[in-house]
N, C-alpha and C positions, 0 to 999 in steps of 0.2 A: 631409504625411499620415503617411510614416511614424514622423516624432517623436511627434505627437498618436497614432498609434494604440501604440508603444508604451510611452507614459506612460496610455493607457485612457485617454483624454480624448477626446469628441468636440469639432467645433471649436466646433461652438452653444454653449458653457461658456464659451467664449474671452471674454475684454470686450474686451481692450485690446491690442494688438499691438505690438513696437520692433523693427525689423528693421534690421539691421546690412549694408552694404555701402559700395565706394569706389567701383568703376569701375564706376557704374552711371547711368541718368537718375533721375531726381526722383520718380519715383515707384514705381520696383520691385519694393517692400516691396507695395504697392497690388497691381503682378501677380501677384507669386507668390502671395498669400493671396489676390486673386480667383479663382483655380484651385481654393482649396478651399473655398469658399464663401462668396456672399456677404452678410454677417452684418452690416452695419451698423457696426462695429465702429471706435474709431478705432485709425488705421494709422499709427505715427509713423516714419519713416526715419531712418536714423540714418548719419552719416559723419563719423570722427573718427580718420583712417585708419589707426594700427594700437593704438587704441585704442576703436577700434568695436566689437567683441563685447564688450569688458568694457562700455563705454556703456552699449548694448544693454540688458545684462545690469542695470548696477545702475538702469536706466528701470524695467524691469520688476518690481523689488524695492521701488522707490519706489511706484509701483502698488500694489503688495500691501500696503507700510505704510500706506498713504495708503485702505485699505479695498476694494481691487479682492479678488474671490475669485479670480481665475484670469486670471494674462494670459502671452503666450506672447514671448519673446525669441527671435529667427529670423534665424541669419545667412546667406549667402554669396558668393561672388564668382567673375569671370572673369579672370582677368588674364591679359595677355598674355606672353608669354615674354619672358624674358630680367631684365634690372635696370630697378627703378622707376624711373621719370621723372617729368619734369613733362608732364602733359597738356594744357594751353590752357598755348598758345606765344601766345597774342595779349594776355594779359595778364600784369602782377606779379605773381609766386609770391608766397602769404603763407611761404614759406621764404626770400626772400631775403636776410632779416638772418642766418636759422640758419647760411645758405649759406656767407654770409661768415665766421662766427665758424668754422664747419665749415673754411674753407680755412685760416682762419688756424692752429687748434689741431690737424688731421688732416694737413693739405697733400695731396699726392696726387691733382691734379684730373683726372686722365685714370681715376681709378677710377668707377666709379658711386655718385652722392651717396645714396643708402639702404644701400652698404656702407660707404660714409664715414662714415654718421651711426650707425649700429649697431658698426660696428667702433670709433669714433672714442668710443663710450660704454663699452662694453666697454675699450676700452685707460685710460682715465679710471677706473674703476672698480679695473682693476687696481692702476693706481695710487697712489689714494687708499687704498682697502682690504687691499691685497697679494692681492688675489683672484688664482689659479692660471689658468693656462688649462684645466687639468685639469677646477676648478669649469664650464668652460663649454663642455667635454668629455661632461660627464657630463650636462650637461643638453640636449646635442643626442640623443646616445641615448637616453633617456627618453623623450623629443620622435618618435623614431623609433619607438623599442616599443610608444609607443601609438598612431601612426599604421600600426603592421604590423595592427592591428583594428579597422581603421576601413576598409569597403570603398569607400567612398566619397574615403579621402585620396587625394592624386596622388601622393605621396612615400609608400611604404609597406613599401621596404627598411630594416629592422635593420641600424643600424652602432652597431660599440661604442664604447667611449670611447677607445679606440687607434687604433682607423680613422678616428674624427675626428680625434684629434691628429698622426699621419702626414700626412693632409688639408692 
């Protein structure tokens, strides 16, 4: 409600909906926007996990090329504290080939495999490109600055690029 009201959009405008989540059930995207009304509307869910808001995102743009007037991209999530995991222990991760290529080229298996695979690209990168950490410095304060106005983020302390690099 508060994005639709302020974009001045009521929701009856809406056609088409893509709603972005992971840790969620199969229909979510369906609850949340049944709360703001309901509009017959199709509701597509989306989970692509941390490529889900851009998803999301370019669903909705497809929409709009494809002749939609108005459709609404809607993310968000609960996670639970601490480092990602895998959540159904009762079946095969579709990561466990990444898993493996992860131990071989990161090593480090007592770390948490989502800082393995973000650090383990980040240090690949450096590599290849000669990228700084500095470069990766500078984009977590950024990351920070614009979640200090965002009342809704959970992280909303300003750190500079020296306070990450101390870090």
């Amino acid at each position: 409600r508060r994005a639709l009201n302020d974009a001045g959009l009521d929701y009856n405008l809406v056609q088409q909906a893509f709603v972005g989540y992971v840790y969620g059930d199969s229909t979510c995207g369906q609850k949340a926007l049944y709360q703001v009304g309901m509009s017959g509307i199709p509701v597509v869910n989306v989970n692509n996990n941390c490529s889900t808001g851009s998803t999301a995102l370019y669903l909705a743009r497809q929409a709009i090329a494809a002749g939609a007037d108005c459709v609404l991209a809607l993310g968000f999530e609960q996670m639970a504290p601490g480092a990602l995991g895998s959540v159904f222990k009762d079946r095969p991760s579709p990561f466990d080939a990444f898993d493996a290529v992860t131990d071989e080229l990161v090593g480090m298996p007592d770390v948490p495999l989502a800082l393995r695979y973000f650090g383990g690209a980040g240090l690949a990168h450096m590599h290849r490109y000669g990228t700084g950490l500095d470069s990766f410095a500078k984009i977590r304060a950024k990351a920070s600055r614009h979640a200090a106005n965002n009342p809704l983020a959970l992280f909303r302390k300003v750190v500079t690029e020296q306070e990450v690099l101390d870090a």
